[in-house]
C-alpha positions as CSV (number, residue, x, y, z in Angstrom):
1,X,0.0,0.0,0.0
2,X,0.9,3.7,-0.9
3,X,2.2,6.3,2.0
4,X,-0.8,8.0,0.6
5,X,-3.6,5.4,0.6
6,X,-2.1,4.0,3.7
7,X,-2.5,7.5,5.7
8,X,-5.9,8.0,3.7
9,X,-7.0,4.3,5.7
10,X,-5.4,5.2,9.1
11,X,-6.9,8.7,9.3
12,X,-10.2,7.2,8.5
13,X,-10.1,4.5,11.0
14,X,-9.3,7.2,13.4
15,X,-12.1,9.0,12.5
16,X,-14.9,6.8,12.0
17,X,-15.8,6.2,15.4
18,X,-15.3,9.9,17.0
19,X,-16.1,12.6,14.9
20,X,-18.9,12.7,13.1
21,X,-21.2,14.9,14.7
22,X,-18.0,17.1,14.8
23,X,-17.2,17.1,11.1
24,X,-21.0,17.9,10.6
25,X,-20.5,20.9,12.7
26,X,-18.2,22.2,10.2
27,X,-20.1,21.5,7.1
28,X,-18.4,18.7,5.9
29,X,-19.3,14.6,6.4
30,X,-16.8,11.4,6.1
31,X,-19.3,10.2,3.6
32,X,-18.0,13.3,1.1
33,X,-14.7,12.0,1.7
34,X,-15.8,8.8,0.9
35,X,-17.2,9.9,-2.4
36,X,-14.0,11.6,-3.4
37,X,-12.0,8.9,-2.6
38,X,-14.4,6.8,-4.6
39,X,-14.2,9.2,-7.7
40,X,-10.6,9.1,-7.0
41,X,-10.3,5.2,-7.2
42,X,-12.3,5.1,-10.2
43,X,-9.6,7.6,-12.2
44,X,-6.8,5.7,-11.1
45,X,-8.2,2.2,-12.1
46,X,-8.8,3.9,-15.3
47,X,-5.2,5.0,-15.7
48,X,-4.2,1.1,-14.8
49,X,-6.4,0.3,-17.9
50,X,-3.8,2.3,-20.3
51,X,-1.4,0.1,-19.0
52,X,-3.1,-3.0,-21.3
53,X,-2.6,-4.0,-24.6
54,X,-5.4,-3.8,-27.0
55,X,-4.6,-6.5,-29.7
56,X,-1.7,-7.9,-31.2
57,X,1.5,-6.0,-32.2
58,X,1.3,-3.4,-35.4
59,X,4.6,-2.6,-36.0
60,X,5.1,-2.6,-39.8
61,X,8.2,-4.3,-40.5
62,X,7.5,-5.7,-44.7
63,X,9.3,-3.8,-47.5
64,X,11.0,-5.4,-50.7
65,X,14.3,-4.8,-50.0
66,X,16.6,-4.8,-46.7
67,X,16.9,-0.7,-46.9
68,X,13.0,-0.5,-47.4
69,X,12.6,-2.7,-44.2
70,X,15.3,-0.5,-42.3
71,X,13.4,2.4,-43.6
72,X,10.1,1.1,-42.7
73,X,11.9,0.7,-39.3
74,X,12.8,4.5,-38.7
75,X,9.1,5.4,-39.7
76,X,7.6,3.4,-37.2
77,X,10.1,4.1,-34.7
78,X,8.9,8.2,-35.2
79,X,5.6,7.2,-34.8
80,X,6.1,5.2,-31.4
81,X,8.1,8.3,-30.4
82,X,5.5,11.0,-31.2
83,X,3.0,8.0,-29.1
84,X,5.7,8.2,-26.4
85,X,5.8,12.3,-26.3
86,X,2.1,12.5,-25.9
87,X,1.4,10.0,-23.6
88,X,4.2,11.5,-21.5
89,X,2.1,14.8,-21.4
90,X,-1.0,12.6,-20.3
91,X,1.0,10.8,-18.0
92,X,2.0,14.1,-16.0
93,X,-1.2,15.5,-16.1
94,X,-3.1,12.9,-14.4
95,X,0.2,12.2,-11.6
96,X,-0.1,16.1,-10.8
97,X,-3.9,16.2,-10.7
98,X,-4.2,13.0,-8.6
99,X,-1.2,14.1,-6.4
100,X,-3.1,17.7,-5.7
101,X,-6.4,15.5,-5.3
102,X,-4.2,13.3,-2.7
103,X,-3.0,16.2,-0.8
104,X,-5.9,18.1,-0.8
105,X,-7.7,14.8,1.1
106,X,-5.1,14.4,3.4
107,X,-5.7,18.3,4.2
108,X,-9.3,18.0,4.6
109,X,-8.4,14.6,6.9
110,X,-6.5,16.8,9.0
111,X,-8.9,19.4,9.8
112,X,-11.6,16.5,10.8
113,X,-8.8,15.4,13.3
114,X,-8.8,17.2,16.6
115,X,-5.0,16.4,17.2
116,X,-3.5,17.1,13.9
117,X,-1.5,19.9,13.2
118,X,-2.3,20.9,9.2
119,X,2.0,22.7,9.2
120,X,3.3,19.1,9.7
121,X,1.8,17.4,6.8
122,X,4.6,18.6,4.4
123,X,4.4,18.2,0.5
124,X,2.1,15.2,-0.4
125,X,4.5,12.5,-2.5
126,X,3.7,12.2,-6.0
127,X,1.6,9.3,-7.2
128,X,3.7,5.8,-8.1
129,X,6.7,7.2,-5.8
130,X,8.3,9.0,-8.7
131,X,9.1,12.9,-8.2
132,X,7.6,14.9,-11.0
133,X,10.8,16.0,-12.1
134,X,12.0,12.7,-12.3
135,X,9.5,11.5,-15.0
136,X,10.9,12.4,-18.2
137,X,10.7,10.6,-21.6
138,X,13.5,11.0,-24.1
139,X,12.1,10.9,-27.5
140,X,15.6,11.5,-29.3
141,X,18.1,10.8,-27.0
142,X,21.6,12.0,-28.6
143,X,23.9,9.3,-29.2
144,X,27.2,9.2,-28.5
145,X,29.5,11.4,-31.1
146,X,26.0,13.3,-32.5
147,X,25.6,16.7,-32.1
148,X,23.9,16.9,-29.0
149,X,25.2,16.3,-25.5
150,X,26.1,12.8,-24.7
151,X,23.7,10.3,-22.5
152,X,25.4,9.5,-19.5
153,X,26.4,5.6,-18.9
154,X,25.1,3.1,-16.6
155,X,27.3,1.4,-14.2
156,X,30.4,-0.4,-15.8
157,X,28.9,0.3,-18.9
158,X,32.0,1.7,-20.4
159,X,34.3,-0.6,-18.2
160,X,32.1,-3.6,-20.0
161,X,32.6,-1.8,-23.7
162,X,36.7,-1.6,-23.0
163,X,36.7,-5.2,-21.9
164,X,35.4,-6.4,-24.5
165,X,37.5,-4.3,-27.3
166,X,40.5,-5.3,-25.7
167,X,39.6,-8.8,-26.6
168,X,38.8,-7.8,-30.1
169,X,42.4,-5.7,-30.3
170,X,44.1,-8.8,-28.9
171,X,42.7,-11.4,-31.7
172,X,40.2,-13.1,-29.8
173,X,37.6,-12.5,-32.2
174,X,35.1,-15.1,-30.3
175,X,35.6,-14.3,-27.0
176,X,34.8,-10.7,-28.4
177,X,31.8,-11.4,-30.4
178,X,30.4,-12.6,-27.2
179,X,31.2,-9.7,-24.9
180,X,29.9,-7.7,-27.1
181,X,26.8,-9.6,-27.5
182,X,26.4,-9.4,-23.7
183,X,26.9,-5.9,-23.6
184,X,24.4,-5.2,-25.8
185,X,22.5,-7.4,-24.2
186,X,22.9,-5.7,-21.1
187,X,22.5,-1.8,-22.0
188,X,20.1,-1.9,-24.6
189,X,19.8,0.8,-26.2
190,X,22.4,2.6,-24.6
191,X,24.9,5.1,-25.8
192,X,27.7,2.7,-26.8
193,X,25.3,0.3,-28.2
194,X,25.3,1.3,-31.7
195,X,29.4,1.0,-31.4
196,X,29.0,-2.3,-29.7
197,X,27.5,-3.9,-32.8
198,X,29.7,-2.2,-35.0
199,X,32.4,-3.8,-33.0
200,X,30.3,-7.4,-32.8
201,X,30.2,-7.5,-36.7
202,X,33.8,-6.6,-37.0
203,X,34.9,-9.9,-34.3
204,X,32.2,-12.0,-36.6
205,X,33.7,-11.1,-40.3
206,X,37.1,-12.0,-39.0
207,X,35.8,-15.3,-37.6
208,X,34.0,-15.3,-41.3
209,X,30.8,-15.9,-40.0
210,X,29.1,-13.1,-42.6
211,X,25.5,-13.9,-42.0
212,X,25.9,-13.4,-38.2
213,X,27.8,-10.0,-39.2
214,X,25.4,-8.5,-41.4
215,X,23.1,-8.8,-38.7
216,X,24.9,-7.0,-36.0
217,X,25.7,-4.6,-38.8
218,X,22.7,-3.7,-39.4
219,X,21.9,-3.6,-36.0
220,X,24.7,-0.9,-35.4
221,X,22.9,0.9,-38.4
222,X,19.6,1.2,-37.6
223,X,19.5,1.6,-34.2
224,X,22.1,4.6,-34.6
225,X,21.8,6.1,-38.2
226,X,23.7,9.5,-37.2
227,X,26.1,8.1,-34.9
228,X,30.3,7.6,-35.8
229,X,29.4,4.2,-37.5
230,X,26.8,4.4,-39.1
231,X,28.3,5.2,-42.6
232,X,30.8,2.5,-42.2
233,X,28.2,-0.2,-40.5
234,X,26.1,0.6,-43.7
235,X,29.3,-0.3,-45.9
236,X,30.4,-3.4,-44.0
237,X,26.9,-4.5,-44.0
238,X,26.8,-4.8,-48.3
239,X,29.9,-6.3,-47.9
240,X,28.7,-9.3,-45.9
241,X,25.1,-9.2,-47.9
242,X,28.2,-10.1,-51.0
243,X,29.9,-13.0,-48.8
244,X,26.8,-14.8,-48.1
245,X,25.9,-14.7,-52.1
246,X,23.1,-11.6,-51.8
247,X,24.8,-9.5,-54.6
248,X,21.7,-7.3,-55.7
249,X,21.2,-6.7,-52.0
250,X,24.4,-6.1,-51.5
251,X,24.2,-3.4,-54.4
252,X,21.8,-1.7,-53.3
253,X,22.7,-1.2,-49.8
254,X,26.2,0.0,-51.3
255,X,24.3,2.7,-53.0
256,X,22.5,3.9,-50.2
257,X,26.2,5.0,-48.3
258,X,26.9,8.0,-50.8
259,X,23.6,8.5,-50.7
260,X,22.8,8.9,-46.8
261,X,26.4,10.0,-46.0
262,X,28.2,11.9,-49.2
263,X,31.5,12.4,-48.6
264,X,32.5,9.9,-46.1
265,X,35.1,8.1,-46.3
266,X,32.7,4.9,-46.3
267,X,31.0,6.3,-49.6
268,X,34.2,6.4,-51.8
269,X,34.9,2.9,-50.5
270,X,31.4,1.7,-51.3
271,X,31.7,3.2,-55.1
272,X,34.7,1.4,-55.3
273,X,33.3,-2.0,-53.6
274,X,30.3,-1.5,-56.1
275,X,32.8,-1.3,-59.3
276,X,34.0,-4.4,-57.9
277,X,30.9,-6.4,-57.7
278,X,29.9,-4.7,-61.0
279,X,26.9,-2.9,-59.4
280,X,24.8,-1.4,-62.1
């Protein structure tokens, strides 16, 4: 039970049996309280309800072609952020109007009491335990190397990351792979998460294992597009479409660096890599 709901149950218990013909002196009966807590009750169980799902998934995640699917990606990831953005506003809303509908019952509890001083109640907590200025939801959160200030790391986050690059720079391209599957594992989404599977398809090509890189490549891509690797995930990731025999998919990723990123480094290599494969 809530330090709110809790107090809201003690100070009625308290109540109940000695002051009713005393709060009816002043205007006001436990059974009003009782309706607002009721009305109260009612709002809440209706936020609980925006806590269910309504149906299956409907993420859209078809498209013809690997960059159409990665594209297809980005738009629905927009669209869950702009969802995110306003059910933060909502969110707010109903934790400051239930807090102020909290405090202001605890107020009126306290002036029922005989013995209760209204000065020591102090600021009501905010519902679900969370400070209001603690709820915050980061739509684009910059990642590391973009333009806006860095997202700080969890615990051993970075120490993890090092670990497992000093595997990769010592040749153990296994051992590596797996760190770095762990760590992304472990810090989803974090901000060395796009270098960790940069990193993860580099350990896999060199064990030769291209299907398993193209997958963390494009894993580095898409869930970073602006970040430090991204032009040279995209690259590595036609590459290894090429080594597991996906040449026109390989193409056509190739085409998309120059085209996302013009003048990289990673788009003159991926004109010369499409020469190569004689990429029309």
């Amino acid at each position: 039970m809530t330090r709110p709901a809790l107090l809201l149950a003690t100070c009625l218990a308290l109540v109940l049996p000695a002051t009713g013909a005393w709060a009816q002196a002043r205007g006001e009966t436990l059974a009003d309280i009782r309706q607002d807590l009721s009305v109260l009750y009612v709002e809440i169980q209706r936020l609980k309800r925006e806590l269910s799902t309504t149906g299956g998934p409907s993420v859209a995640t078809g498209g013809s072609s690997l960059l159409d699917r990665v594209d297809s990606l980005e738009t629905e990831l927009r669209r869950l952020t702009a969802r995110a953005e306003e059910l933060d506003h909502r969110i707010r809303s109903v934790v400051e109007d239930g807090t102020n509908r909290v405090g202001d019952l605890e107020f009126r509890l306290c002036e029922l009491e005989e013995d209760c001083d209204i000065a020591e109640l102090g600021d009501t907590p905010s519902l679900g335990g969370v400070p209001d200025d603690e709820i915050r939801i980061d739509p684009e959160p910059a990642p590391g190397g973009g333009n806006g200030a860095a997202p700080e790391l969890a615990m051993g986050e970075q120490a993890d990351f090092d670990a497992a690059r000093a595997a990769y720079d010592a040749g153990d391209f296994q051992a590596a792979a797996e760190q770095f599957q762990d760590f992304t594992t472990n810090y989803p989404g974090g901000a060395l998460s796009g270098a960790a599977h940069f990193w993860r398809g580099e350990a896999l090509a060199a064990l030769e294992d291209w299907s398993g890189a193209a997958r963390a490549y494009l894993d580095s891509f898409s869930g970073d597009p602006d970040g430090d690797k991204a032009p040279v995930a995209l690259l590595r990731l036609g590459i290894s479409l090429d080594r597991i025999g996906q040449r026109e998919e390989a193409c056509l990723t190739l085409g998309e660096v120059p085209a996302r990123y013009p003048g990289s480094a990673a788009a003159e290599e991926a004109r010369a890599q499409m020469r190569a494969f004689g990429c029309q």
